[in-house]
C-alpha positions as CSV (number, residue, x, y, z in Angstrom):
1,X,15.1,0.7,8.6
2,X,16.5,3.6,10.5
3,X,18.0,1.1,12.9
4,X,19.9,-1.2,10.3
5,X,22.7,-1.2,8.6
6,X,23.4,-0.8,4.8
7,X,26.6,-2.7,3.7
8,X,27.6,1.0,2.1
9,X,28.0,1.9,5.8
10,X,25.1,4.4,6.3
11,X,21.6,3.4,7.5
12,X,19.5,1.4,5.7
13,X,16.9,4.2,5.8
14,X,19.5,6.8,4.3
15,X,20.2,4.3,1.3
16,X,16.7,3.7,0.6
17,X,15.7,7.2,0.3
18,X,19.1,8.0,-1.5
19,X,18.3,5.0,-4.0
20,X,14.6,6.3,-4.5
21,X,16.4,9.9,-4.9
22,X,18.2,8.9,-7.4
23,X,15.5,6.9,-9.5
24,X,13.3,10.1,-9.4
25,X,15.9,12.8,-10.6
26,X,15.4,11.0,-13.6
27,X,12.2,12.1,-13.7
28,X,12.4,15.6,-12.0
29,X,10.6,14.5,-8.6
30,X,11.2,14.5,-5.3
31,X,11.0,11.8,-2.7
32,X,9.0,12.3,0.5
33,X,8.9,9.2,3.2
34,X,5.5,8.0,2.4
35,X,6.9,7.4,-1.4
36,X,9.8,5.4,-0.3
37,X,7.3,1.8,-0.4
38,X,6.6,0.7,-4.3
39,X,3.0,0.7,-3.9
40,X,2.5,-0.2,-7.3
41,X,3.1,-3.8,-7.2
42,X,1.3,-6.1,-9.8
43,X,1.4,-10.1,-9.8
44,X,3.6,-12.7,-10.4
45,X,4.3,-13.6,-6.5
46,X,2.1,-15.3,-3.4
47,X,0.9,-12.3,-2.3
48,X,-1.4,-12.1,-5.2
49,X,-4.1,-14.3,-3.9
50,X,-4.7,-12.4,-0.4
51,X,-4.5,-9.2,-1.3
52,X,-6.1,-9.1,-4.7
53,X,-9.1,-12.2,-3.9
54,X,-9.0,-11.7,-0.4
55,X,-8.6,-8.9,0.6
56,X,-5.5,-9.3,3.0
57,X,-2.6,-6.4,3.9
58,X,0.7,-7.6,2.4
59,X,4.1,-6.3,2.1
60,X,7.0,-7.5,-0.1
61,X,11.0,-6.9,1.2
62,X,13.6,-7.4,-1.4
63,X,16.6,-5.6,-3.0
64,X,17.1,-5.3,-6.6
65,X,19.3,-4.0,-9.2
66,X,20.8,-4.6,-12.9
67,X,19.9,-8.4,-13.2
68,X,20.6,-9.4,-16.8
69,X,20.6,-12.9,-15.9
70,X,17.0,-13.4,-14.5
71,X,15.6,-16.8,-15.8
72,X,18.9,-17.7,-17.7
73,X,21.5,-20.5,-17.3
74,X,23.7,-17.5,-15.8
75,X,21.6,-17.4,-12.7
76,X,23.0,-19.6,-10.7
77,X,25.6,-19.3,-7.4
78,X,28.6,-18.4,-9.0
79,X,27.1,-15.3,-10.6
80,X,25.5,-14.5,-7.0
81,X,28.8,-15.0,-5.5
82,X,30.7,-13.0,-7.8
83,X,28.6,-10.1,-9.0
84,X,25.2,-10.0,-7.4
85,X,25.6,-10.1,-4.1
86,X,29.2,-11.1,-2.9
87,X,29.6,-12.2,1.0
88,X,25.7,-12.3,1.0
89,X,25.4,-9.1,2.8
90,X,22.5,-8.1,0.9
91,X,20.4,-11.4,2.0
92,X,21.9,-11.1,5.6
93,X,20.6,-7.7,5.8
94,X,17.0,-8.2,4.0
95,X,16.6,-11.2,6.9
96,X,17.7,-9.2,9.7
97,X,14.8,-6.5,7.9
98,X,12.1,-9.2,8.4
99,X,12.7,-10.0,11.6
100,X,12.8,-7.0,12.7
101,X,9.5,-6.0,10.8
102,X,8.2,-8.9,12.8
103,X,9.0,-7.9,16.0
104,X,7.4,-4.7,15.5
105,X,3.9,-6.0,13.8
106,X,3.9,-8.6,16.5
107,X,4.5,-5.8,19.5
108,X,2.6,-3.8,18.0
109,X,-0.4,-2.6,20.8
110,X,-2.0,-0.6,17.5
111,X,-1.2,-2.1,14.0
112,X,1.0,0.7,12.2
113,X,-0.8,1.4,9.3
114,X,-1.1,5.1,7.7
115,X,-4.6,5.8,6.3
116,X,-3.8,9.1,5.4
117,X,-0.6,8.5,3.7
118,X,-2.9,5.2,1.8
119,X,-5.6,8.0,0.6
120,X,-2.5,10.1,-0.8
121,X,-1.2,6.7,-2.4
122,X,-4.9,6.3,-4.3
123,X,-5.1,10.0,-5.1
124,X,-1.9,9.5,-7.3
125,X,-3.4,6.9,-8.3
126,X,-6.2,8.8,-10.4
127,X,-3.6,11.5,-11.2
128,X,-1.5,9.3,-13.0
129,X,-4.5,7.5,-14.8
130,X,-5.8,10.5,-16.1
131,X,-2.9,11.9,-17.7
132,X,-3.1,12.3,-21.5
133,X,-7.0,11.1,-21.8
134,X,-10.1,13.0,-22.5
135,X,-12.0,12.5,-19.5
136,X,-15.0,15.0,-21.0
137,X,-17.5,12.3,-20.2
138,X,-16.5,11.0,-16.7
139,X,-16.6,13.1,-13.9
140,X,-14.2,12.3,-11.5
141,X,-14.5,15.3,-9.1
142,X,-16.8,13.2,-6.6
143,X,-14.1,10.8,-6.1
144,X,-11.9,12.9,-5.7
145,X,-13.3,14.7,-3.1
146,X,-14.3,11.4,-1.3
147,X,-10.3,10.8,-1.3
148,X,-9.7,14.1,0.3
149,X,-12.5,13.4,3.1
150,X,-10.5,9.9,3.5
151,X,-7.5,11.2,4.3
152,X,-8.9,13.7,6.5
153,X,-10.2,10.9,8.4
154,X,-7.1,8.9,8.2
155,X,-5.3,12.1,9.6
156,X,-7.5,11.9,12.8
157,X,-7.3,7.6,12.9
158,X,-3.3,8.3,13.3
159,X,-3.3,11.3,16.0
160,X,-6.5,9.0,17.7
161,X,-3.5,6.4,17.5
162,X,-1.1,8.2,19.0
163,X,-2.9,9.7,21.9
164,X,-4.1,6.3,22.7
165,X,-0.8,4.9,23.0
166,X,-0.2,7.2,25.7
167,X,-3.2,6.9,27.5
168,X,-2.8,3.1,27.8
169,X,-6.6,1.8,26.5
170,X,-8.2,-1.4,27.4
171,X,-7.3,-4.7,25.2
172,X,-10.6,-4.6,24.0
173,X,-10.3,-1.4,22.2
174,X,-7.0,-2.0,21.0
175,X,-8.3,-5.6,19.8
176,X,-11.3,-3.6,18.2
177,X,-9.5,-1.0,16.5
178,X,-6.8,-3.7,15.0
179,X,-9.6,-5.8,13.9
180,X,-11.0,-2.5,12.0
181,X,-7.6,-1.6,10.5
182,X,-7.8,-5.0,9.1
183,X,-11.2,-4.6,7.4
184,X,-10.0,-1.4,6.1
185,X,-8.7,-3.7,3.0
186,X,-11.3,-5.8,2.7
187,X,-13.8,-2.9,2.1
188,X,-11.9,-2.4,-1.4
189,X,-13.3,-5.6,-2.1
190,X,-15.6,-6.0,-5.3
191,X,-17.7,-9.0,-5.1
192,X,-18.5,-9.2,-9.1
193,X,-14.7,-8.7,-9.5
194,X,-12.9,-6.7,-12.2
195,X,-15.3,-7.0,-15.3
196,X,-14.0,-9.6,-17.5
197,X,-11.5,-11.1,-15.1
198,X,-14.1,-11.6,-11.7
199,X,-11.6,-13.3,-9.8
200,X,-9.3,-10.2,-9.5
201,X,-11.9,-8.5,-7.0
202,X,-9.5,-5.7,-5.2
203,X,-10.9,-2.0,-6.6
204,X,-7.4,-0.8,-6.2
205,X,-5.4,-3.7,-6.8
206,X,-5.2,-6.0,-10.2
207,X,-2.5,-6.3,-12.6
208,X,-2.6,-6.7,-16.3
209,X,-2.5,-9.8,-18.5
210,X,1.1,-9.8,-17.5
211,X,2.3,-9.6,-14.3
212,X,2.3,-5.8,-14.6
213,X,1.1,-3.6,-11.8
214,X,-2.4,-2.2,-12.9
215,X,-3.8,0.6,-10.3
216,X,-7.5,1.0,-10.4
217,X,-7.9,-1.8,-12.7
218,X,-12.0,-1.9,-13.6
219,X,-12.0,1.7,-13.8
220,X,-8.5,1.9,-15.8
221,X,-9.6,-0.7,-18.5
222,X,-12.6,1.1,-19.4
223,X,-11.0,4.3,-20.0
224,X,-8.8,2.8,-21.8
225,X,-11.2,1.0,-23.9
226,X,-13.4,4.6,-24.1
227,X,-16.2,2.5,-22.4
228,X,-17.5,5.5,-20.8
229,X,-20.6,3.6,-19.0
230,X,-18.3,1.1,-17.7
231,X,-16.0,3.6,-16.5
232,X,-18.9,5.7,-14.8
233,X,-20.0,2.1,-13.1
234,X,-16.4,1.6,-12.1
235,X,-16.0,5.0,-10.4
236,X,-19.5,4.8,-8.6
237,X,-17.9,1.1,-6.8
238,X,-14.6,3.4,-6.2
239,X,-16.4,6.1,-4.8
240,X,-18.7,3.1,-2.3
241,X,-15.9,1.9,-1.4
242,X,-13.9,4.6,-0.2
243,X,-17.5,5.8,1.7
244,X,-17.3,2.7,3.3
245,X,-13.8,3.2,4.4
246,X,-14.4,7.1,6.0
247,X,-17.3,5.4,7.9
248,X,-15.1,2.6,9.1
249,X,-12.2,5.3,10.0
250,X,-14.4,7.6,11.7
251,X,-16.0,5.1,14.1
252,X,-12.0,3.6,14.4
253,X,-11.1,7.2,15.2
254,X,-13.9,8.0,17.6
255,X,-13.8,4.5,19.7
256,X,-10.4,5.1,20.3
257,X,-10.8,8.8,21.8
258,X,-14.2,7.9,23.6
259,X,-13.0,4.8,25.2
260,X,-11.7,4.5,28.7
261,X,-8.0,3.5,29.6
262,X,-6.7,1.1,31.9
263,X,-5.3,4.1,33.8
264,X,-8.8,5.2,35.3
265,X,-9.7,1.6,36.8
């Protein structure tokens, strides 16, 4: 984003970050790069089936604003033309943004994902669910400190990453390690699925009977509902599944420093 454009005239990164700004003065926060993605996304789109049944990285590019005319007989061309999005500059730009998050997914020698900054992203996640309950009879310490050992181990993934983009490794170990990062989402998987709803199976993922974003959605809906041996359940899959994840990341982090590089044959 740093290398496109924004019709205001600065970068596209700059009026990202100053939009996000702005959106969290209102609530008296500051905005660091990894809180510039919405990570909070919900249903209502394609993307629902892989990530949330399958288990499949996804990513959703779009602009938004005041849009009073969503789903009304206003929302049509002329009121595009005229007051959303005038000369199209905003869909010119979003397209160039997909091509050229294309280019660099498809060029990619390592996939460029951010464990650490994802344990940071579920660690809010807790935060935020926990604010204003009485949590007196669920114990959320070990999960928390399972989220701390996953970013350490997402910490040593990315600077594995970057030494081994310097050291030029085999395809085999790249293919390897891209094929973990992969499986990285897949281990949030739940098999029996979010109880009551078995089909929404992401531990992370789910969204409410709306489309509304819902964050830790088995473990959320039984705190909500004061089901306190649910909620214990729901934790204990949490806390298997982020142990699943360190010992993924470790071994990720550690084929990638023991392997050897193209360089030495």
């Amino acid at each position: 984003s740093r290398g496109l454009q924004d019709p205001s005239g600065s970068s596209l990164y700059d009026a990202w970050h100053a939009s996000r700004q702005k959106k969290a003065k209102e609530t008296n926060g500051a905005v660091d790069d990894f809180e510039l993605a919405d990570t909070r996304i919900g249903s209502g789109s394609d993307h629902t089936v892989f990530l949330n049944y399958v288990g499949v990285p996804v990513i959703g590019l779009s602009f938004d604003g005041p849009y009073g005319v969503y789903h009304s007989a206003y929302d049509n061309f002329y009121w595009m033309n005229h007051f959303g999005d005038p000369g199209y500059k905003y869909h010119t730009l979003v397209s160039n943004l997909w091509g050229v998050l294309a280019l660099r997914l498809s060029n990619a020698d390592l996939l460029p994902f951010d464990f650490a900054s994802y344990a940071q992203h579920i660690r809010a996640f807790v935060t935020d669910m926990s604010k204003g309950k009485d949590l007196s009879q669920l114990d959320l310490k070990p999960l928390m400190s399972k989220l701390d050992a996953l970013e350490q181990a997402g910490v040593k993934v990315n600077e594995a990453a970057a030494h081994a983009l310097t050291s030029l490794p085999s395809a085999n170990v790249l293919a390897r390690t891209n094929d973990a990062m992969l499986a990285v989402e897949r281990n949030w998987l739940n098999p029996q699925g979010i109880p009551g709803r078995p089909w929404f199976k992401h531990t992370l993922y789910g969204a409410r009977y709306t489309y509304a974003h819902l964050e830790l959605p088995g473990l959320t809906e039984a705190v909500e509902a004061s089901d306190w041996p649910r909620a214990r359940q729901q934790a204990e899959i949490i806390e298997a599944a982020v142990d699943r994840n360190i010992k993924l990341l470790s071994e990720m982090a550690q084929g990638l420093n023991d392997q050897p590089s193209d360089k030495s044959k």
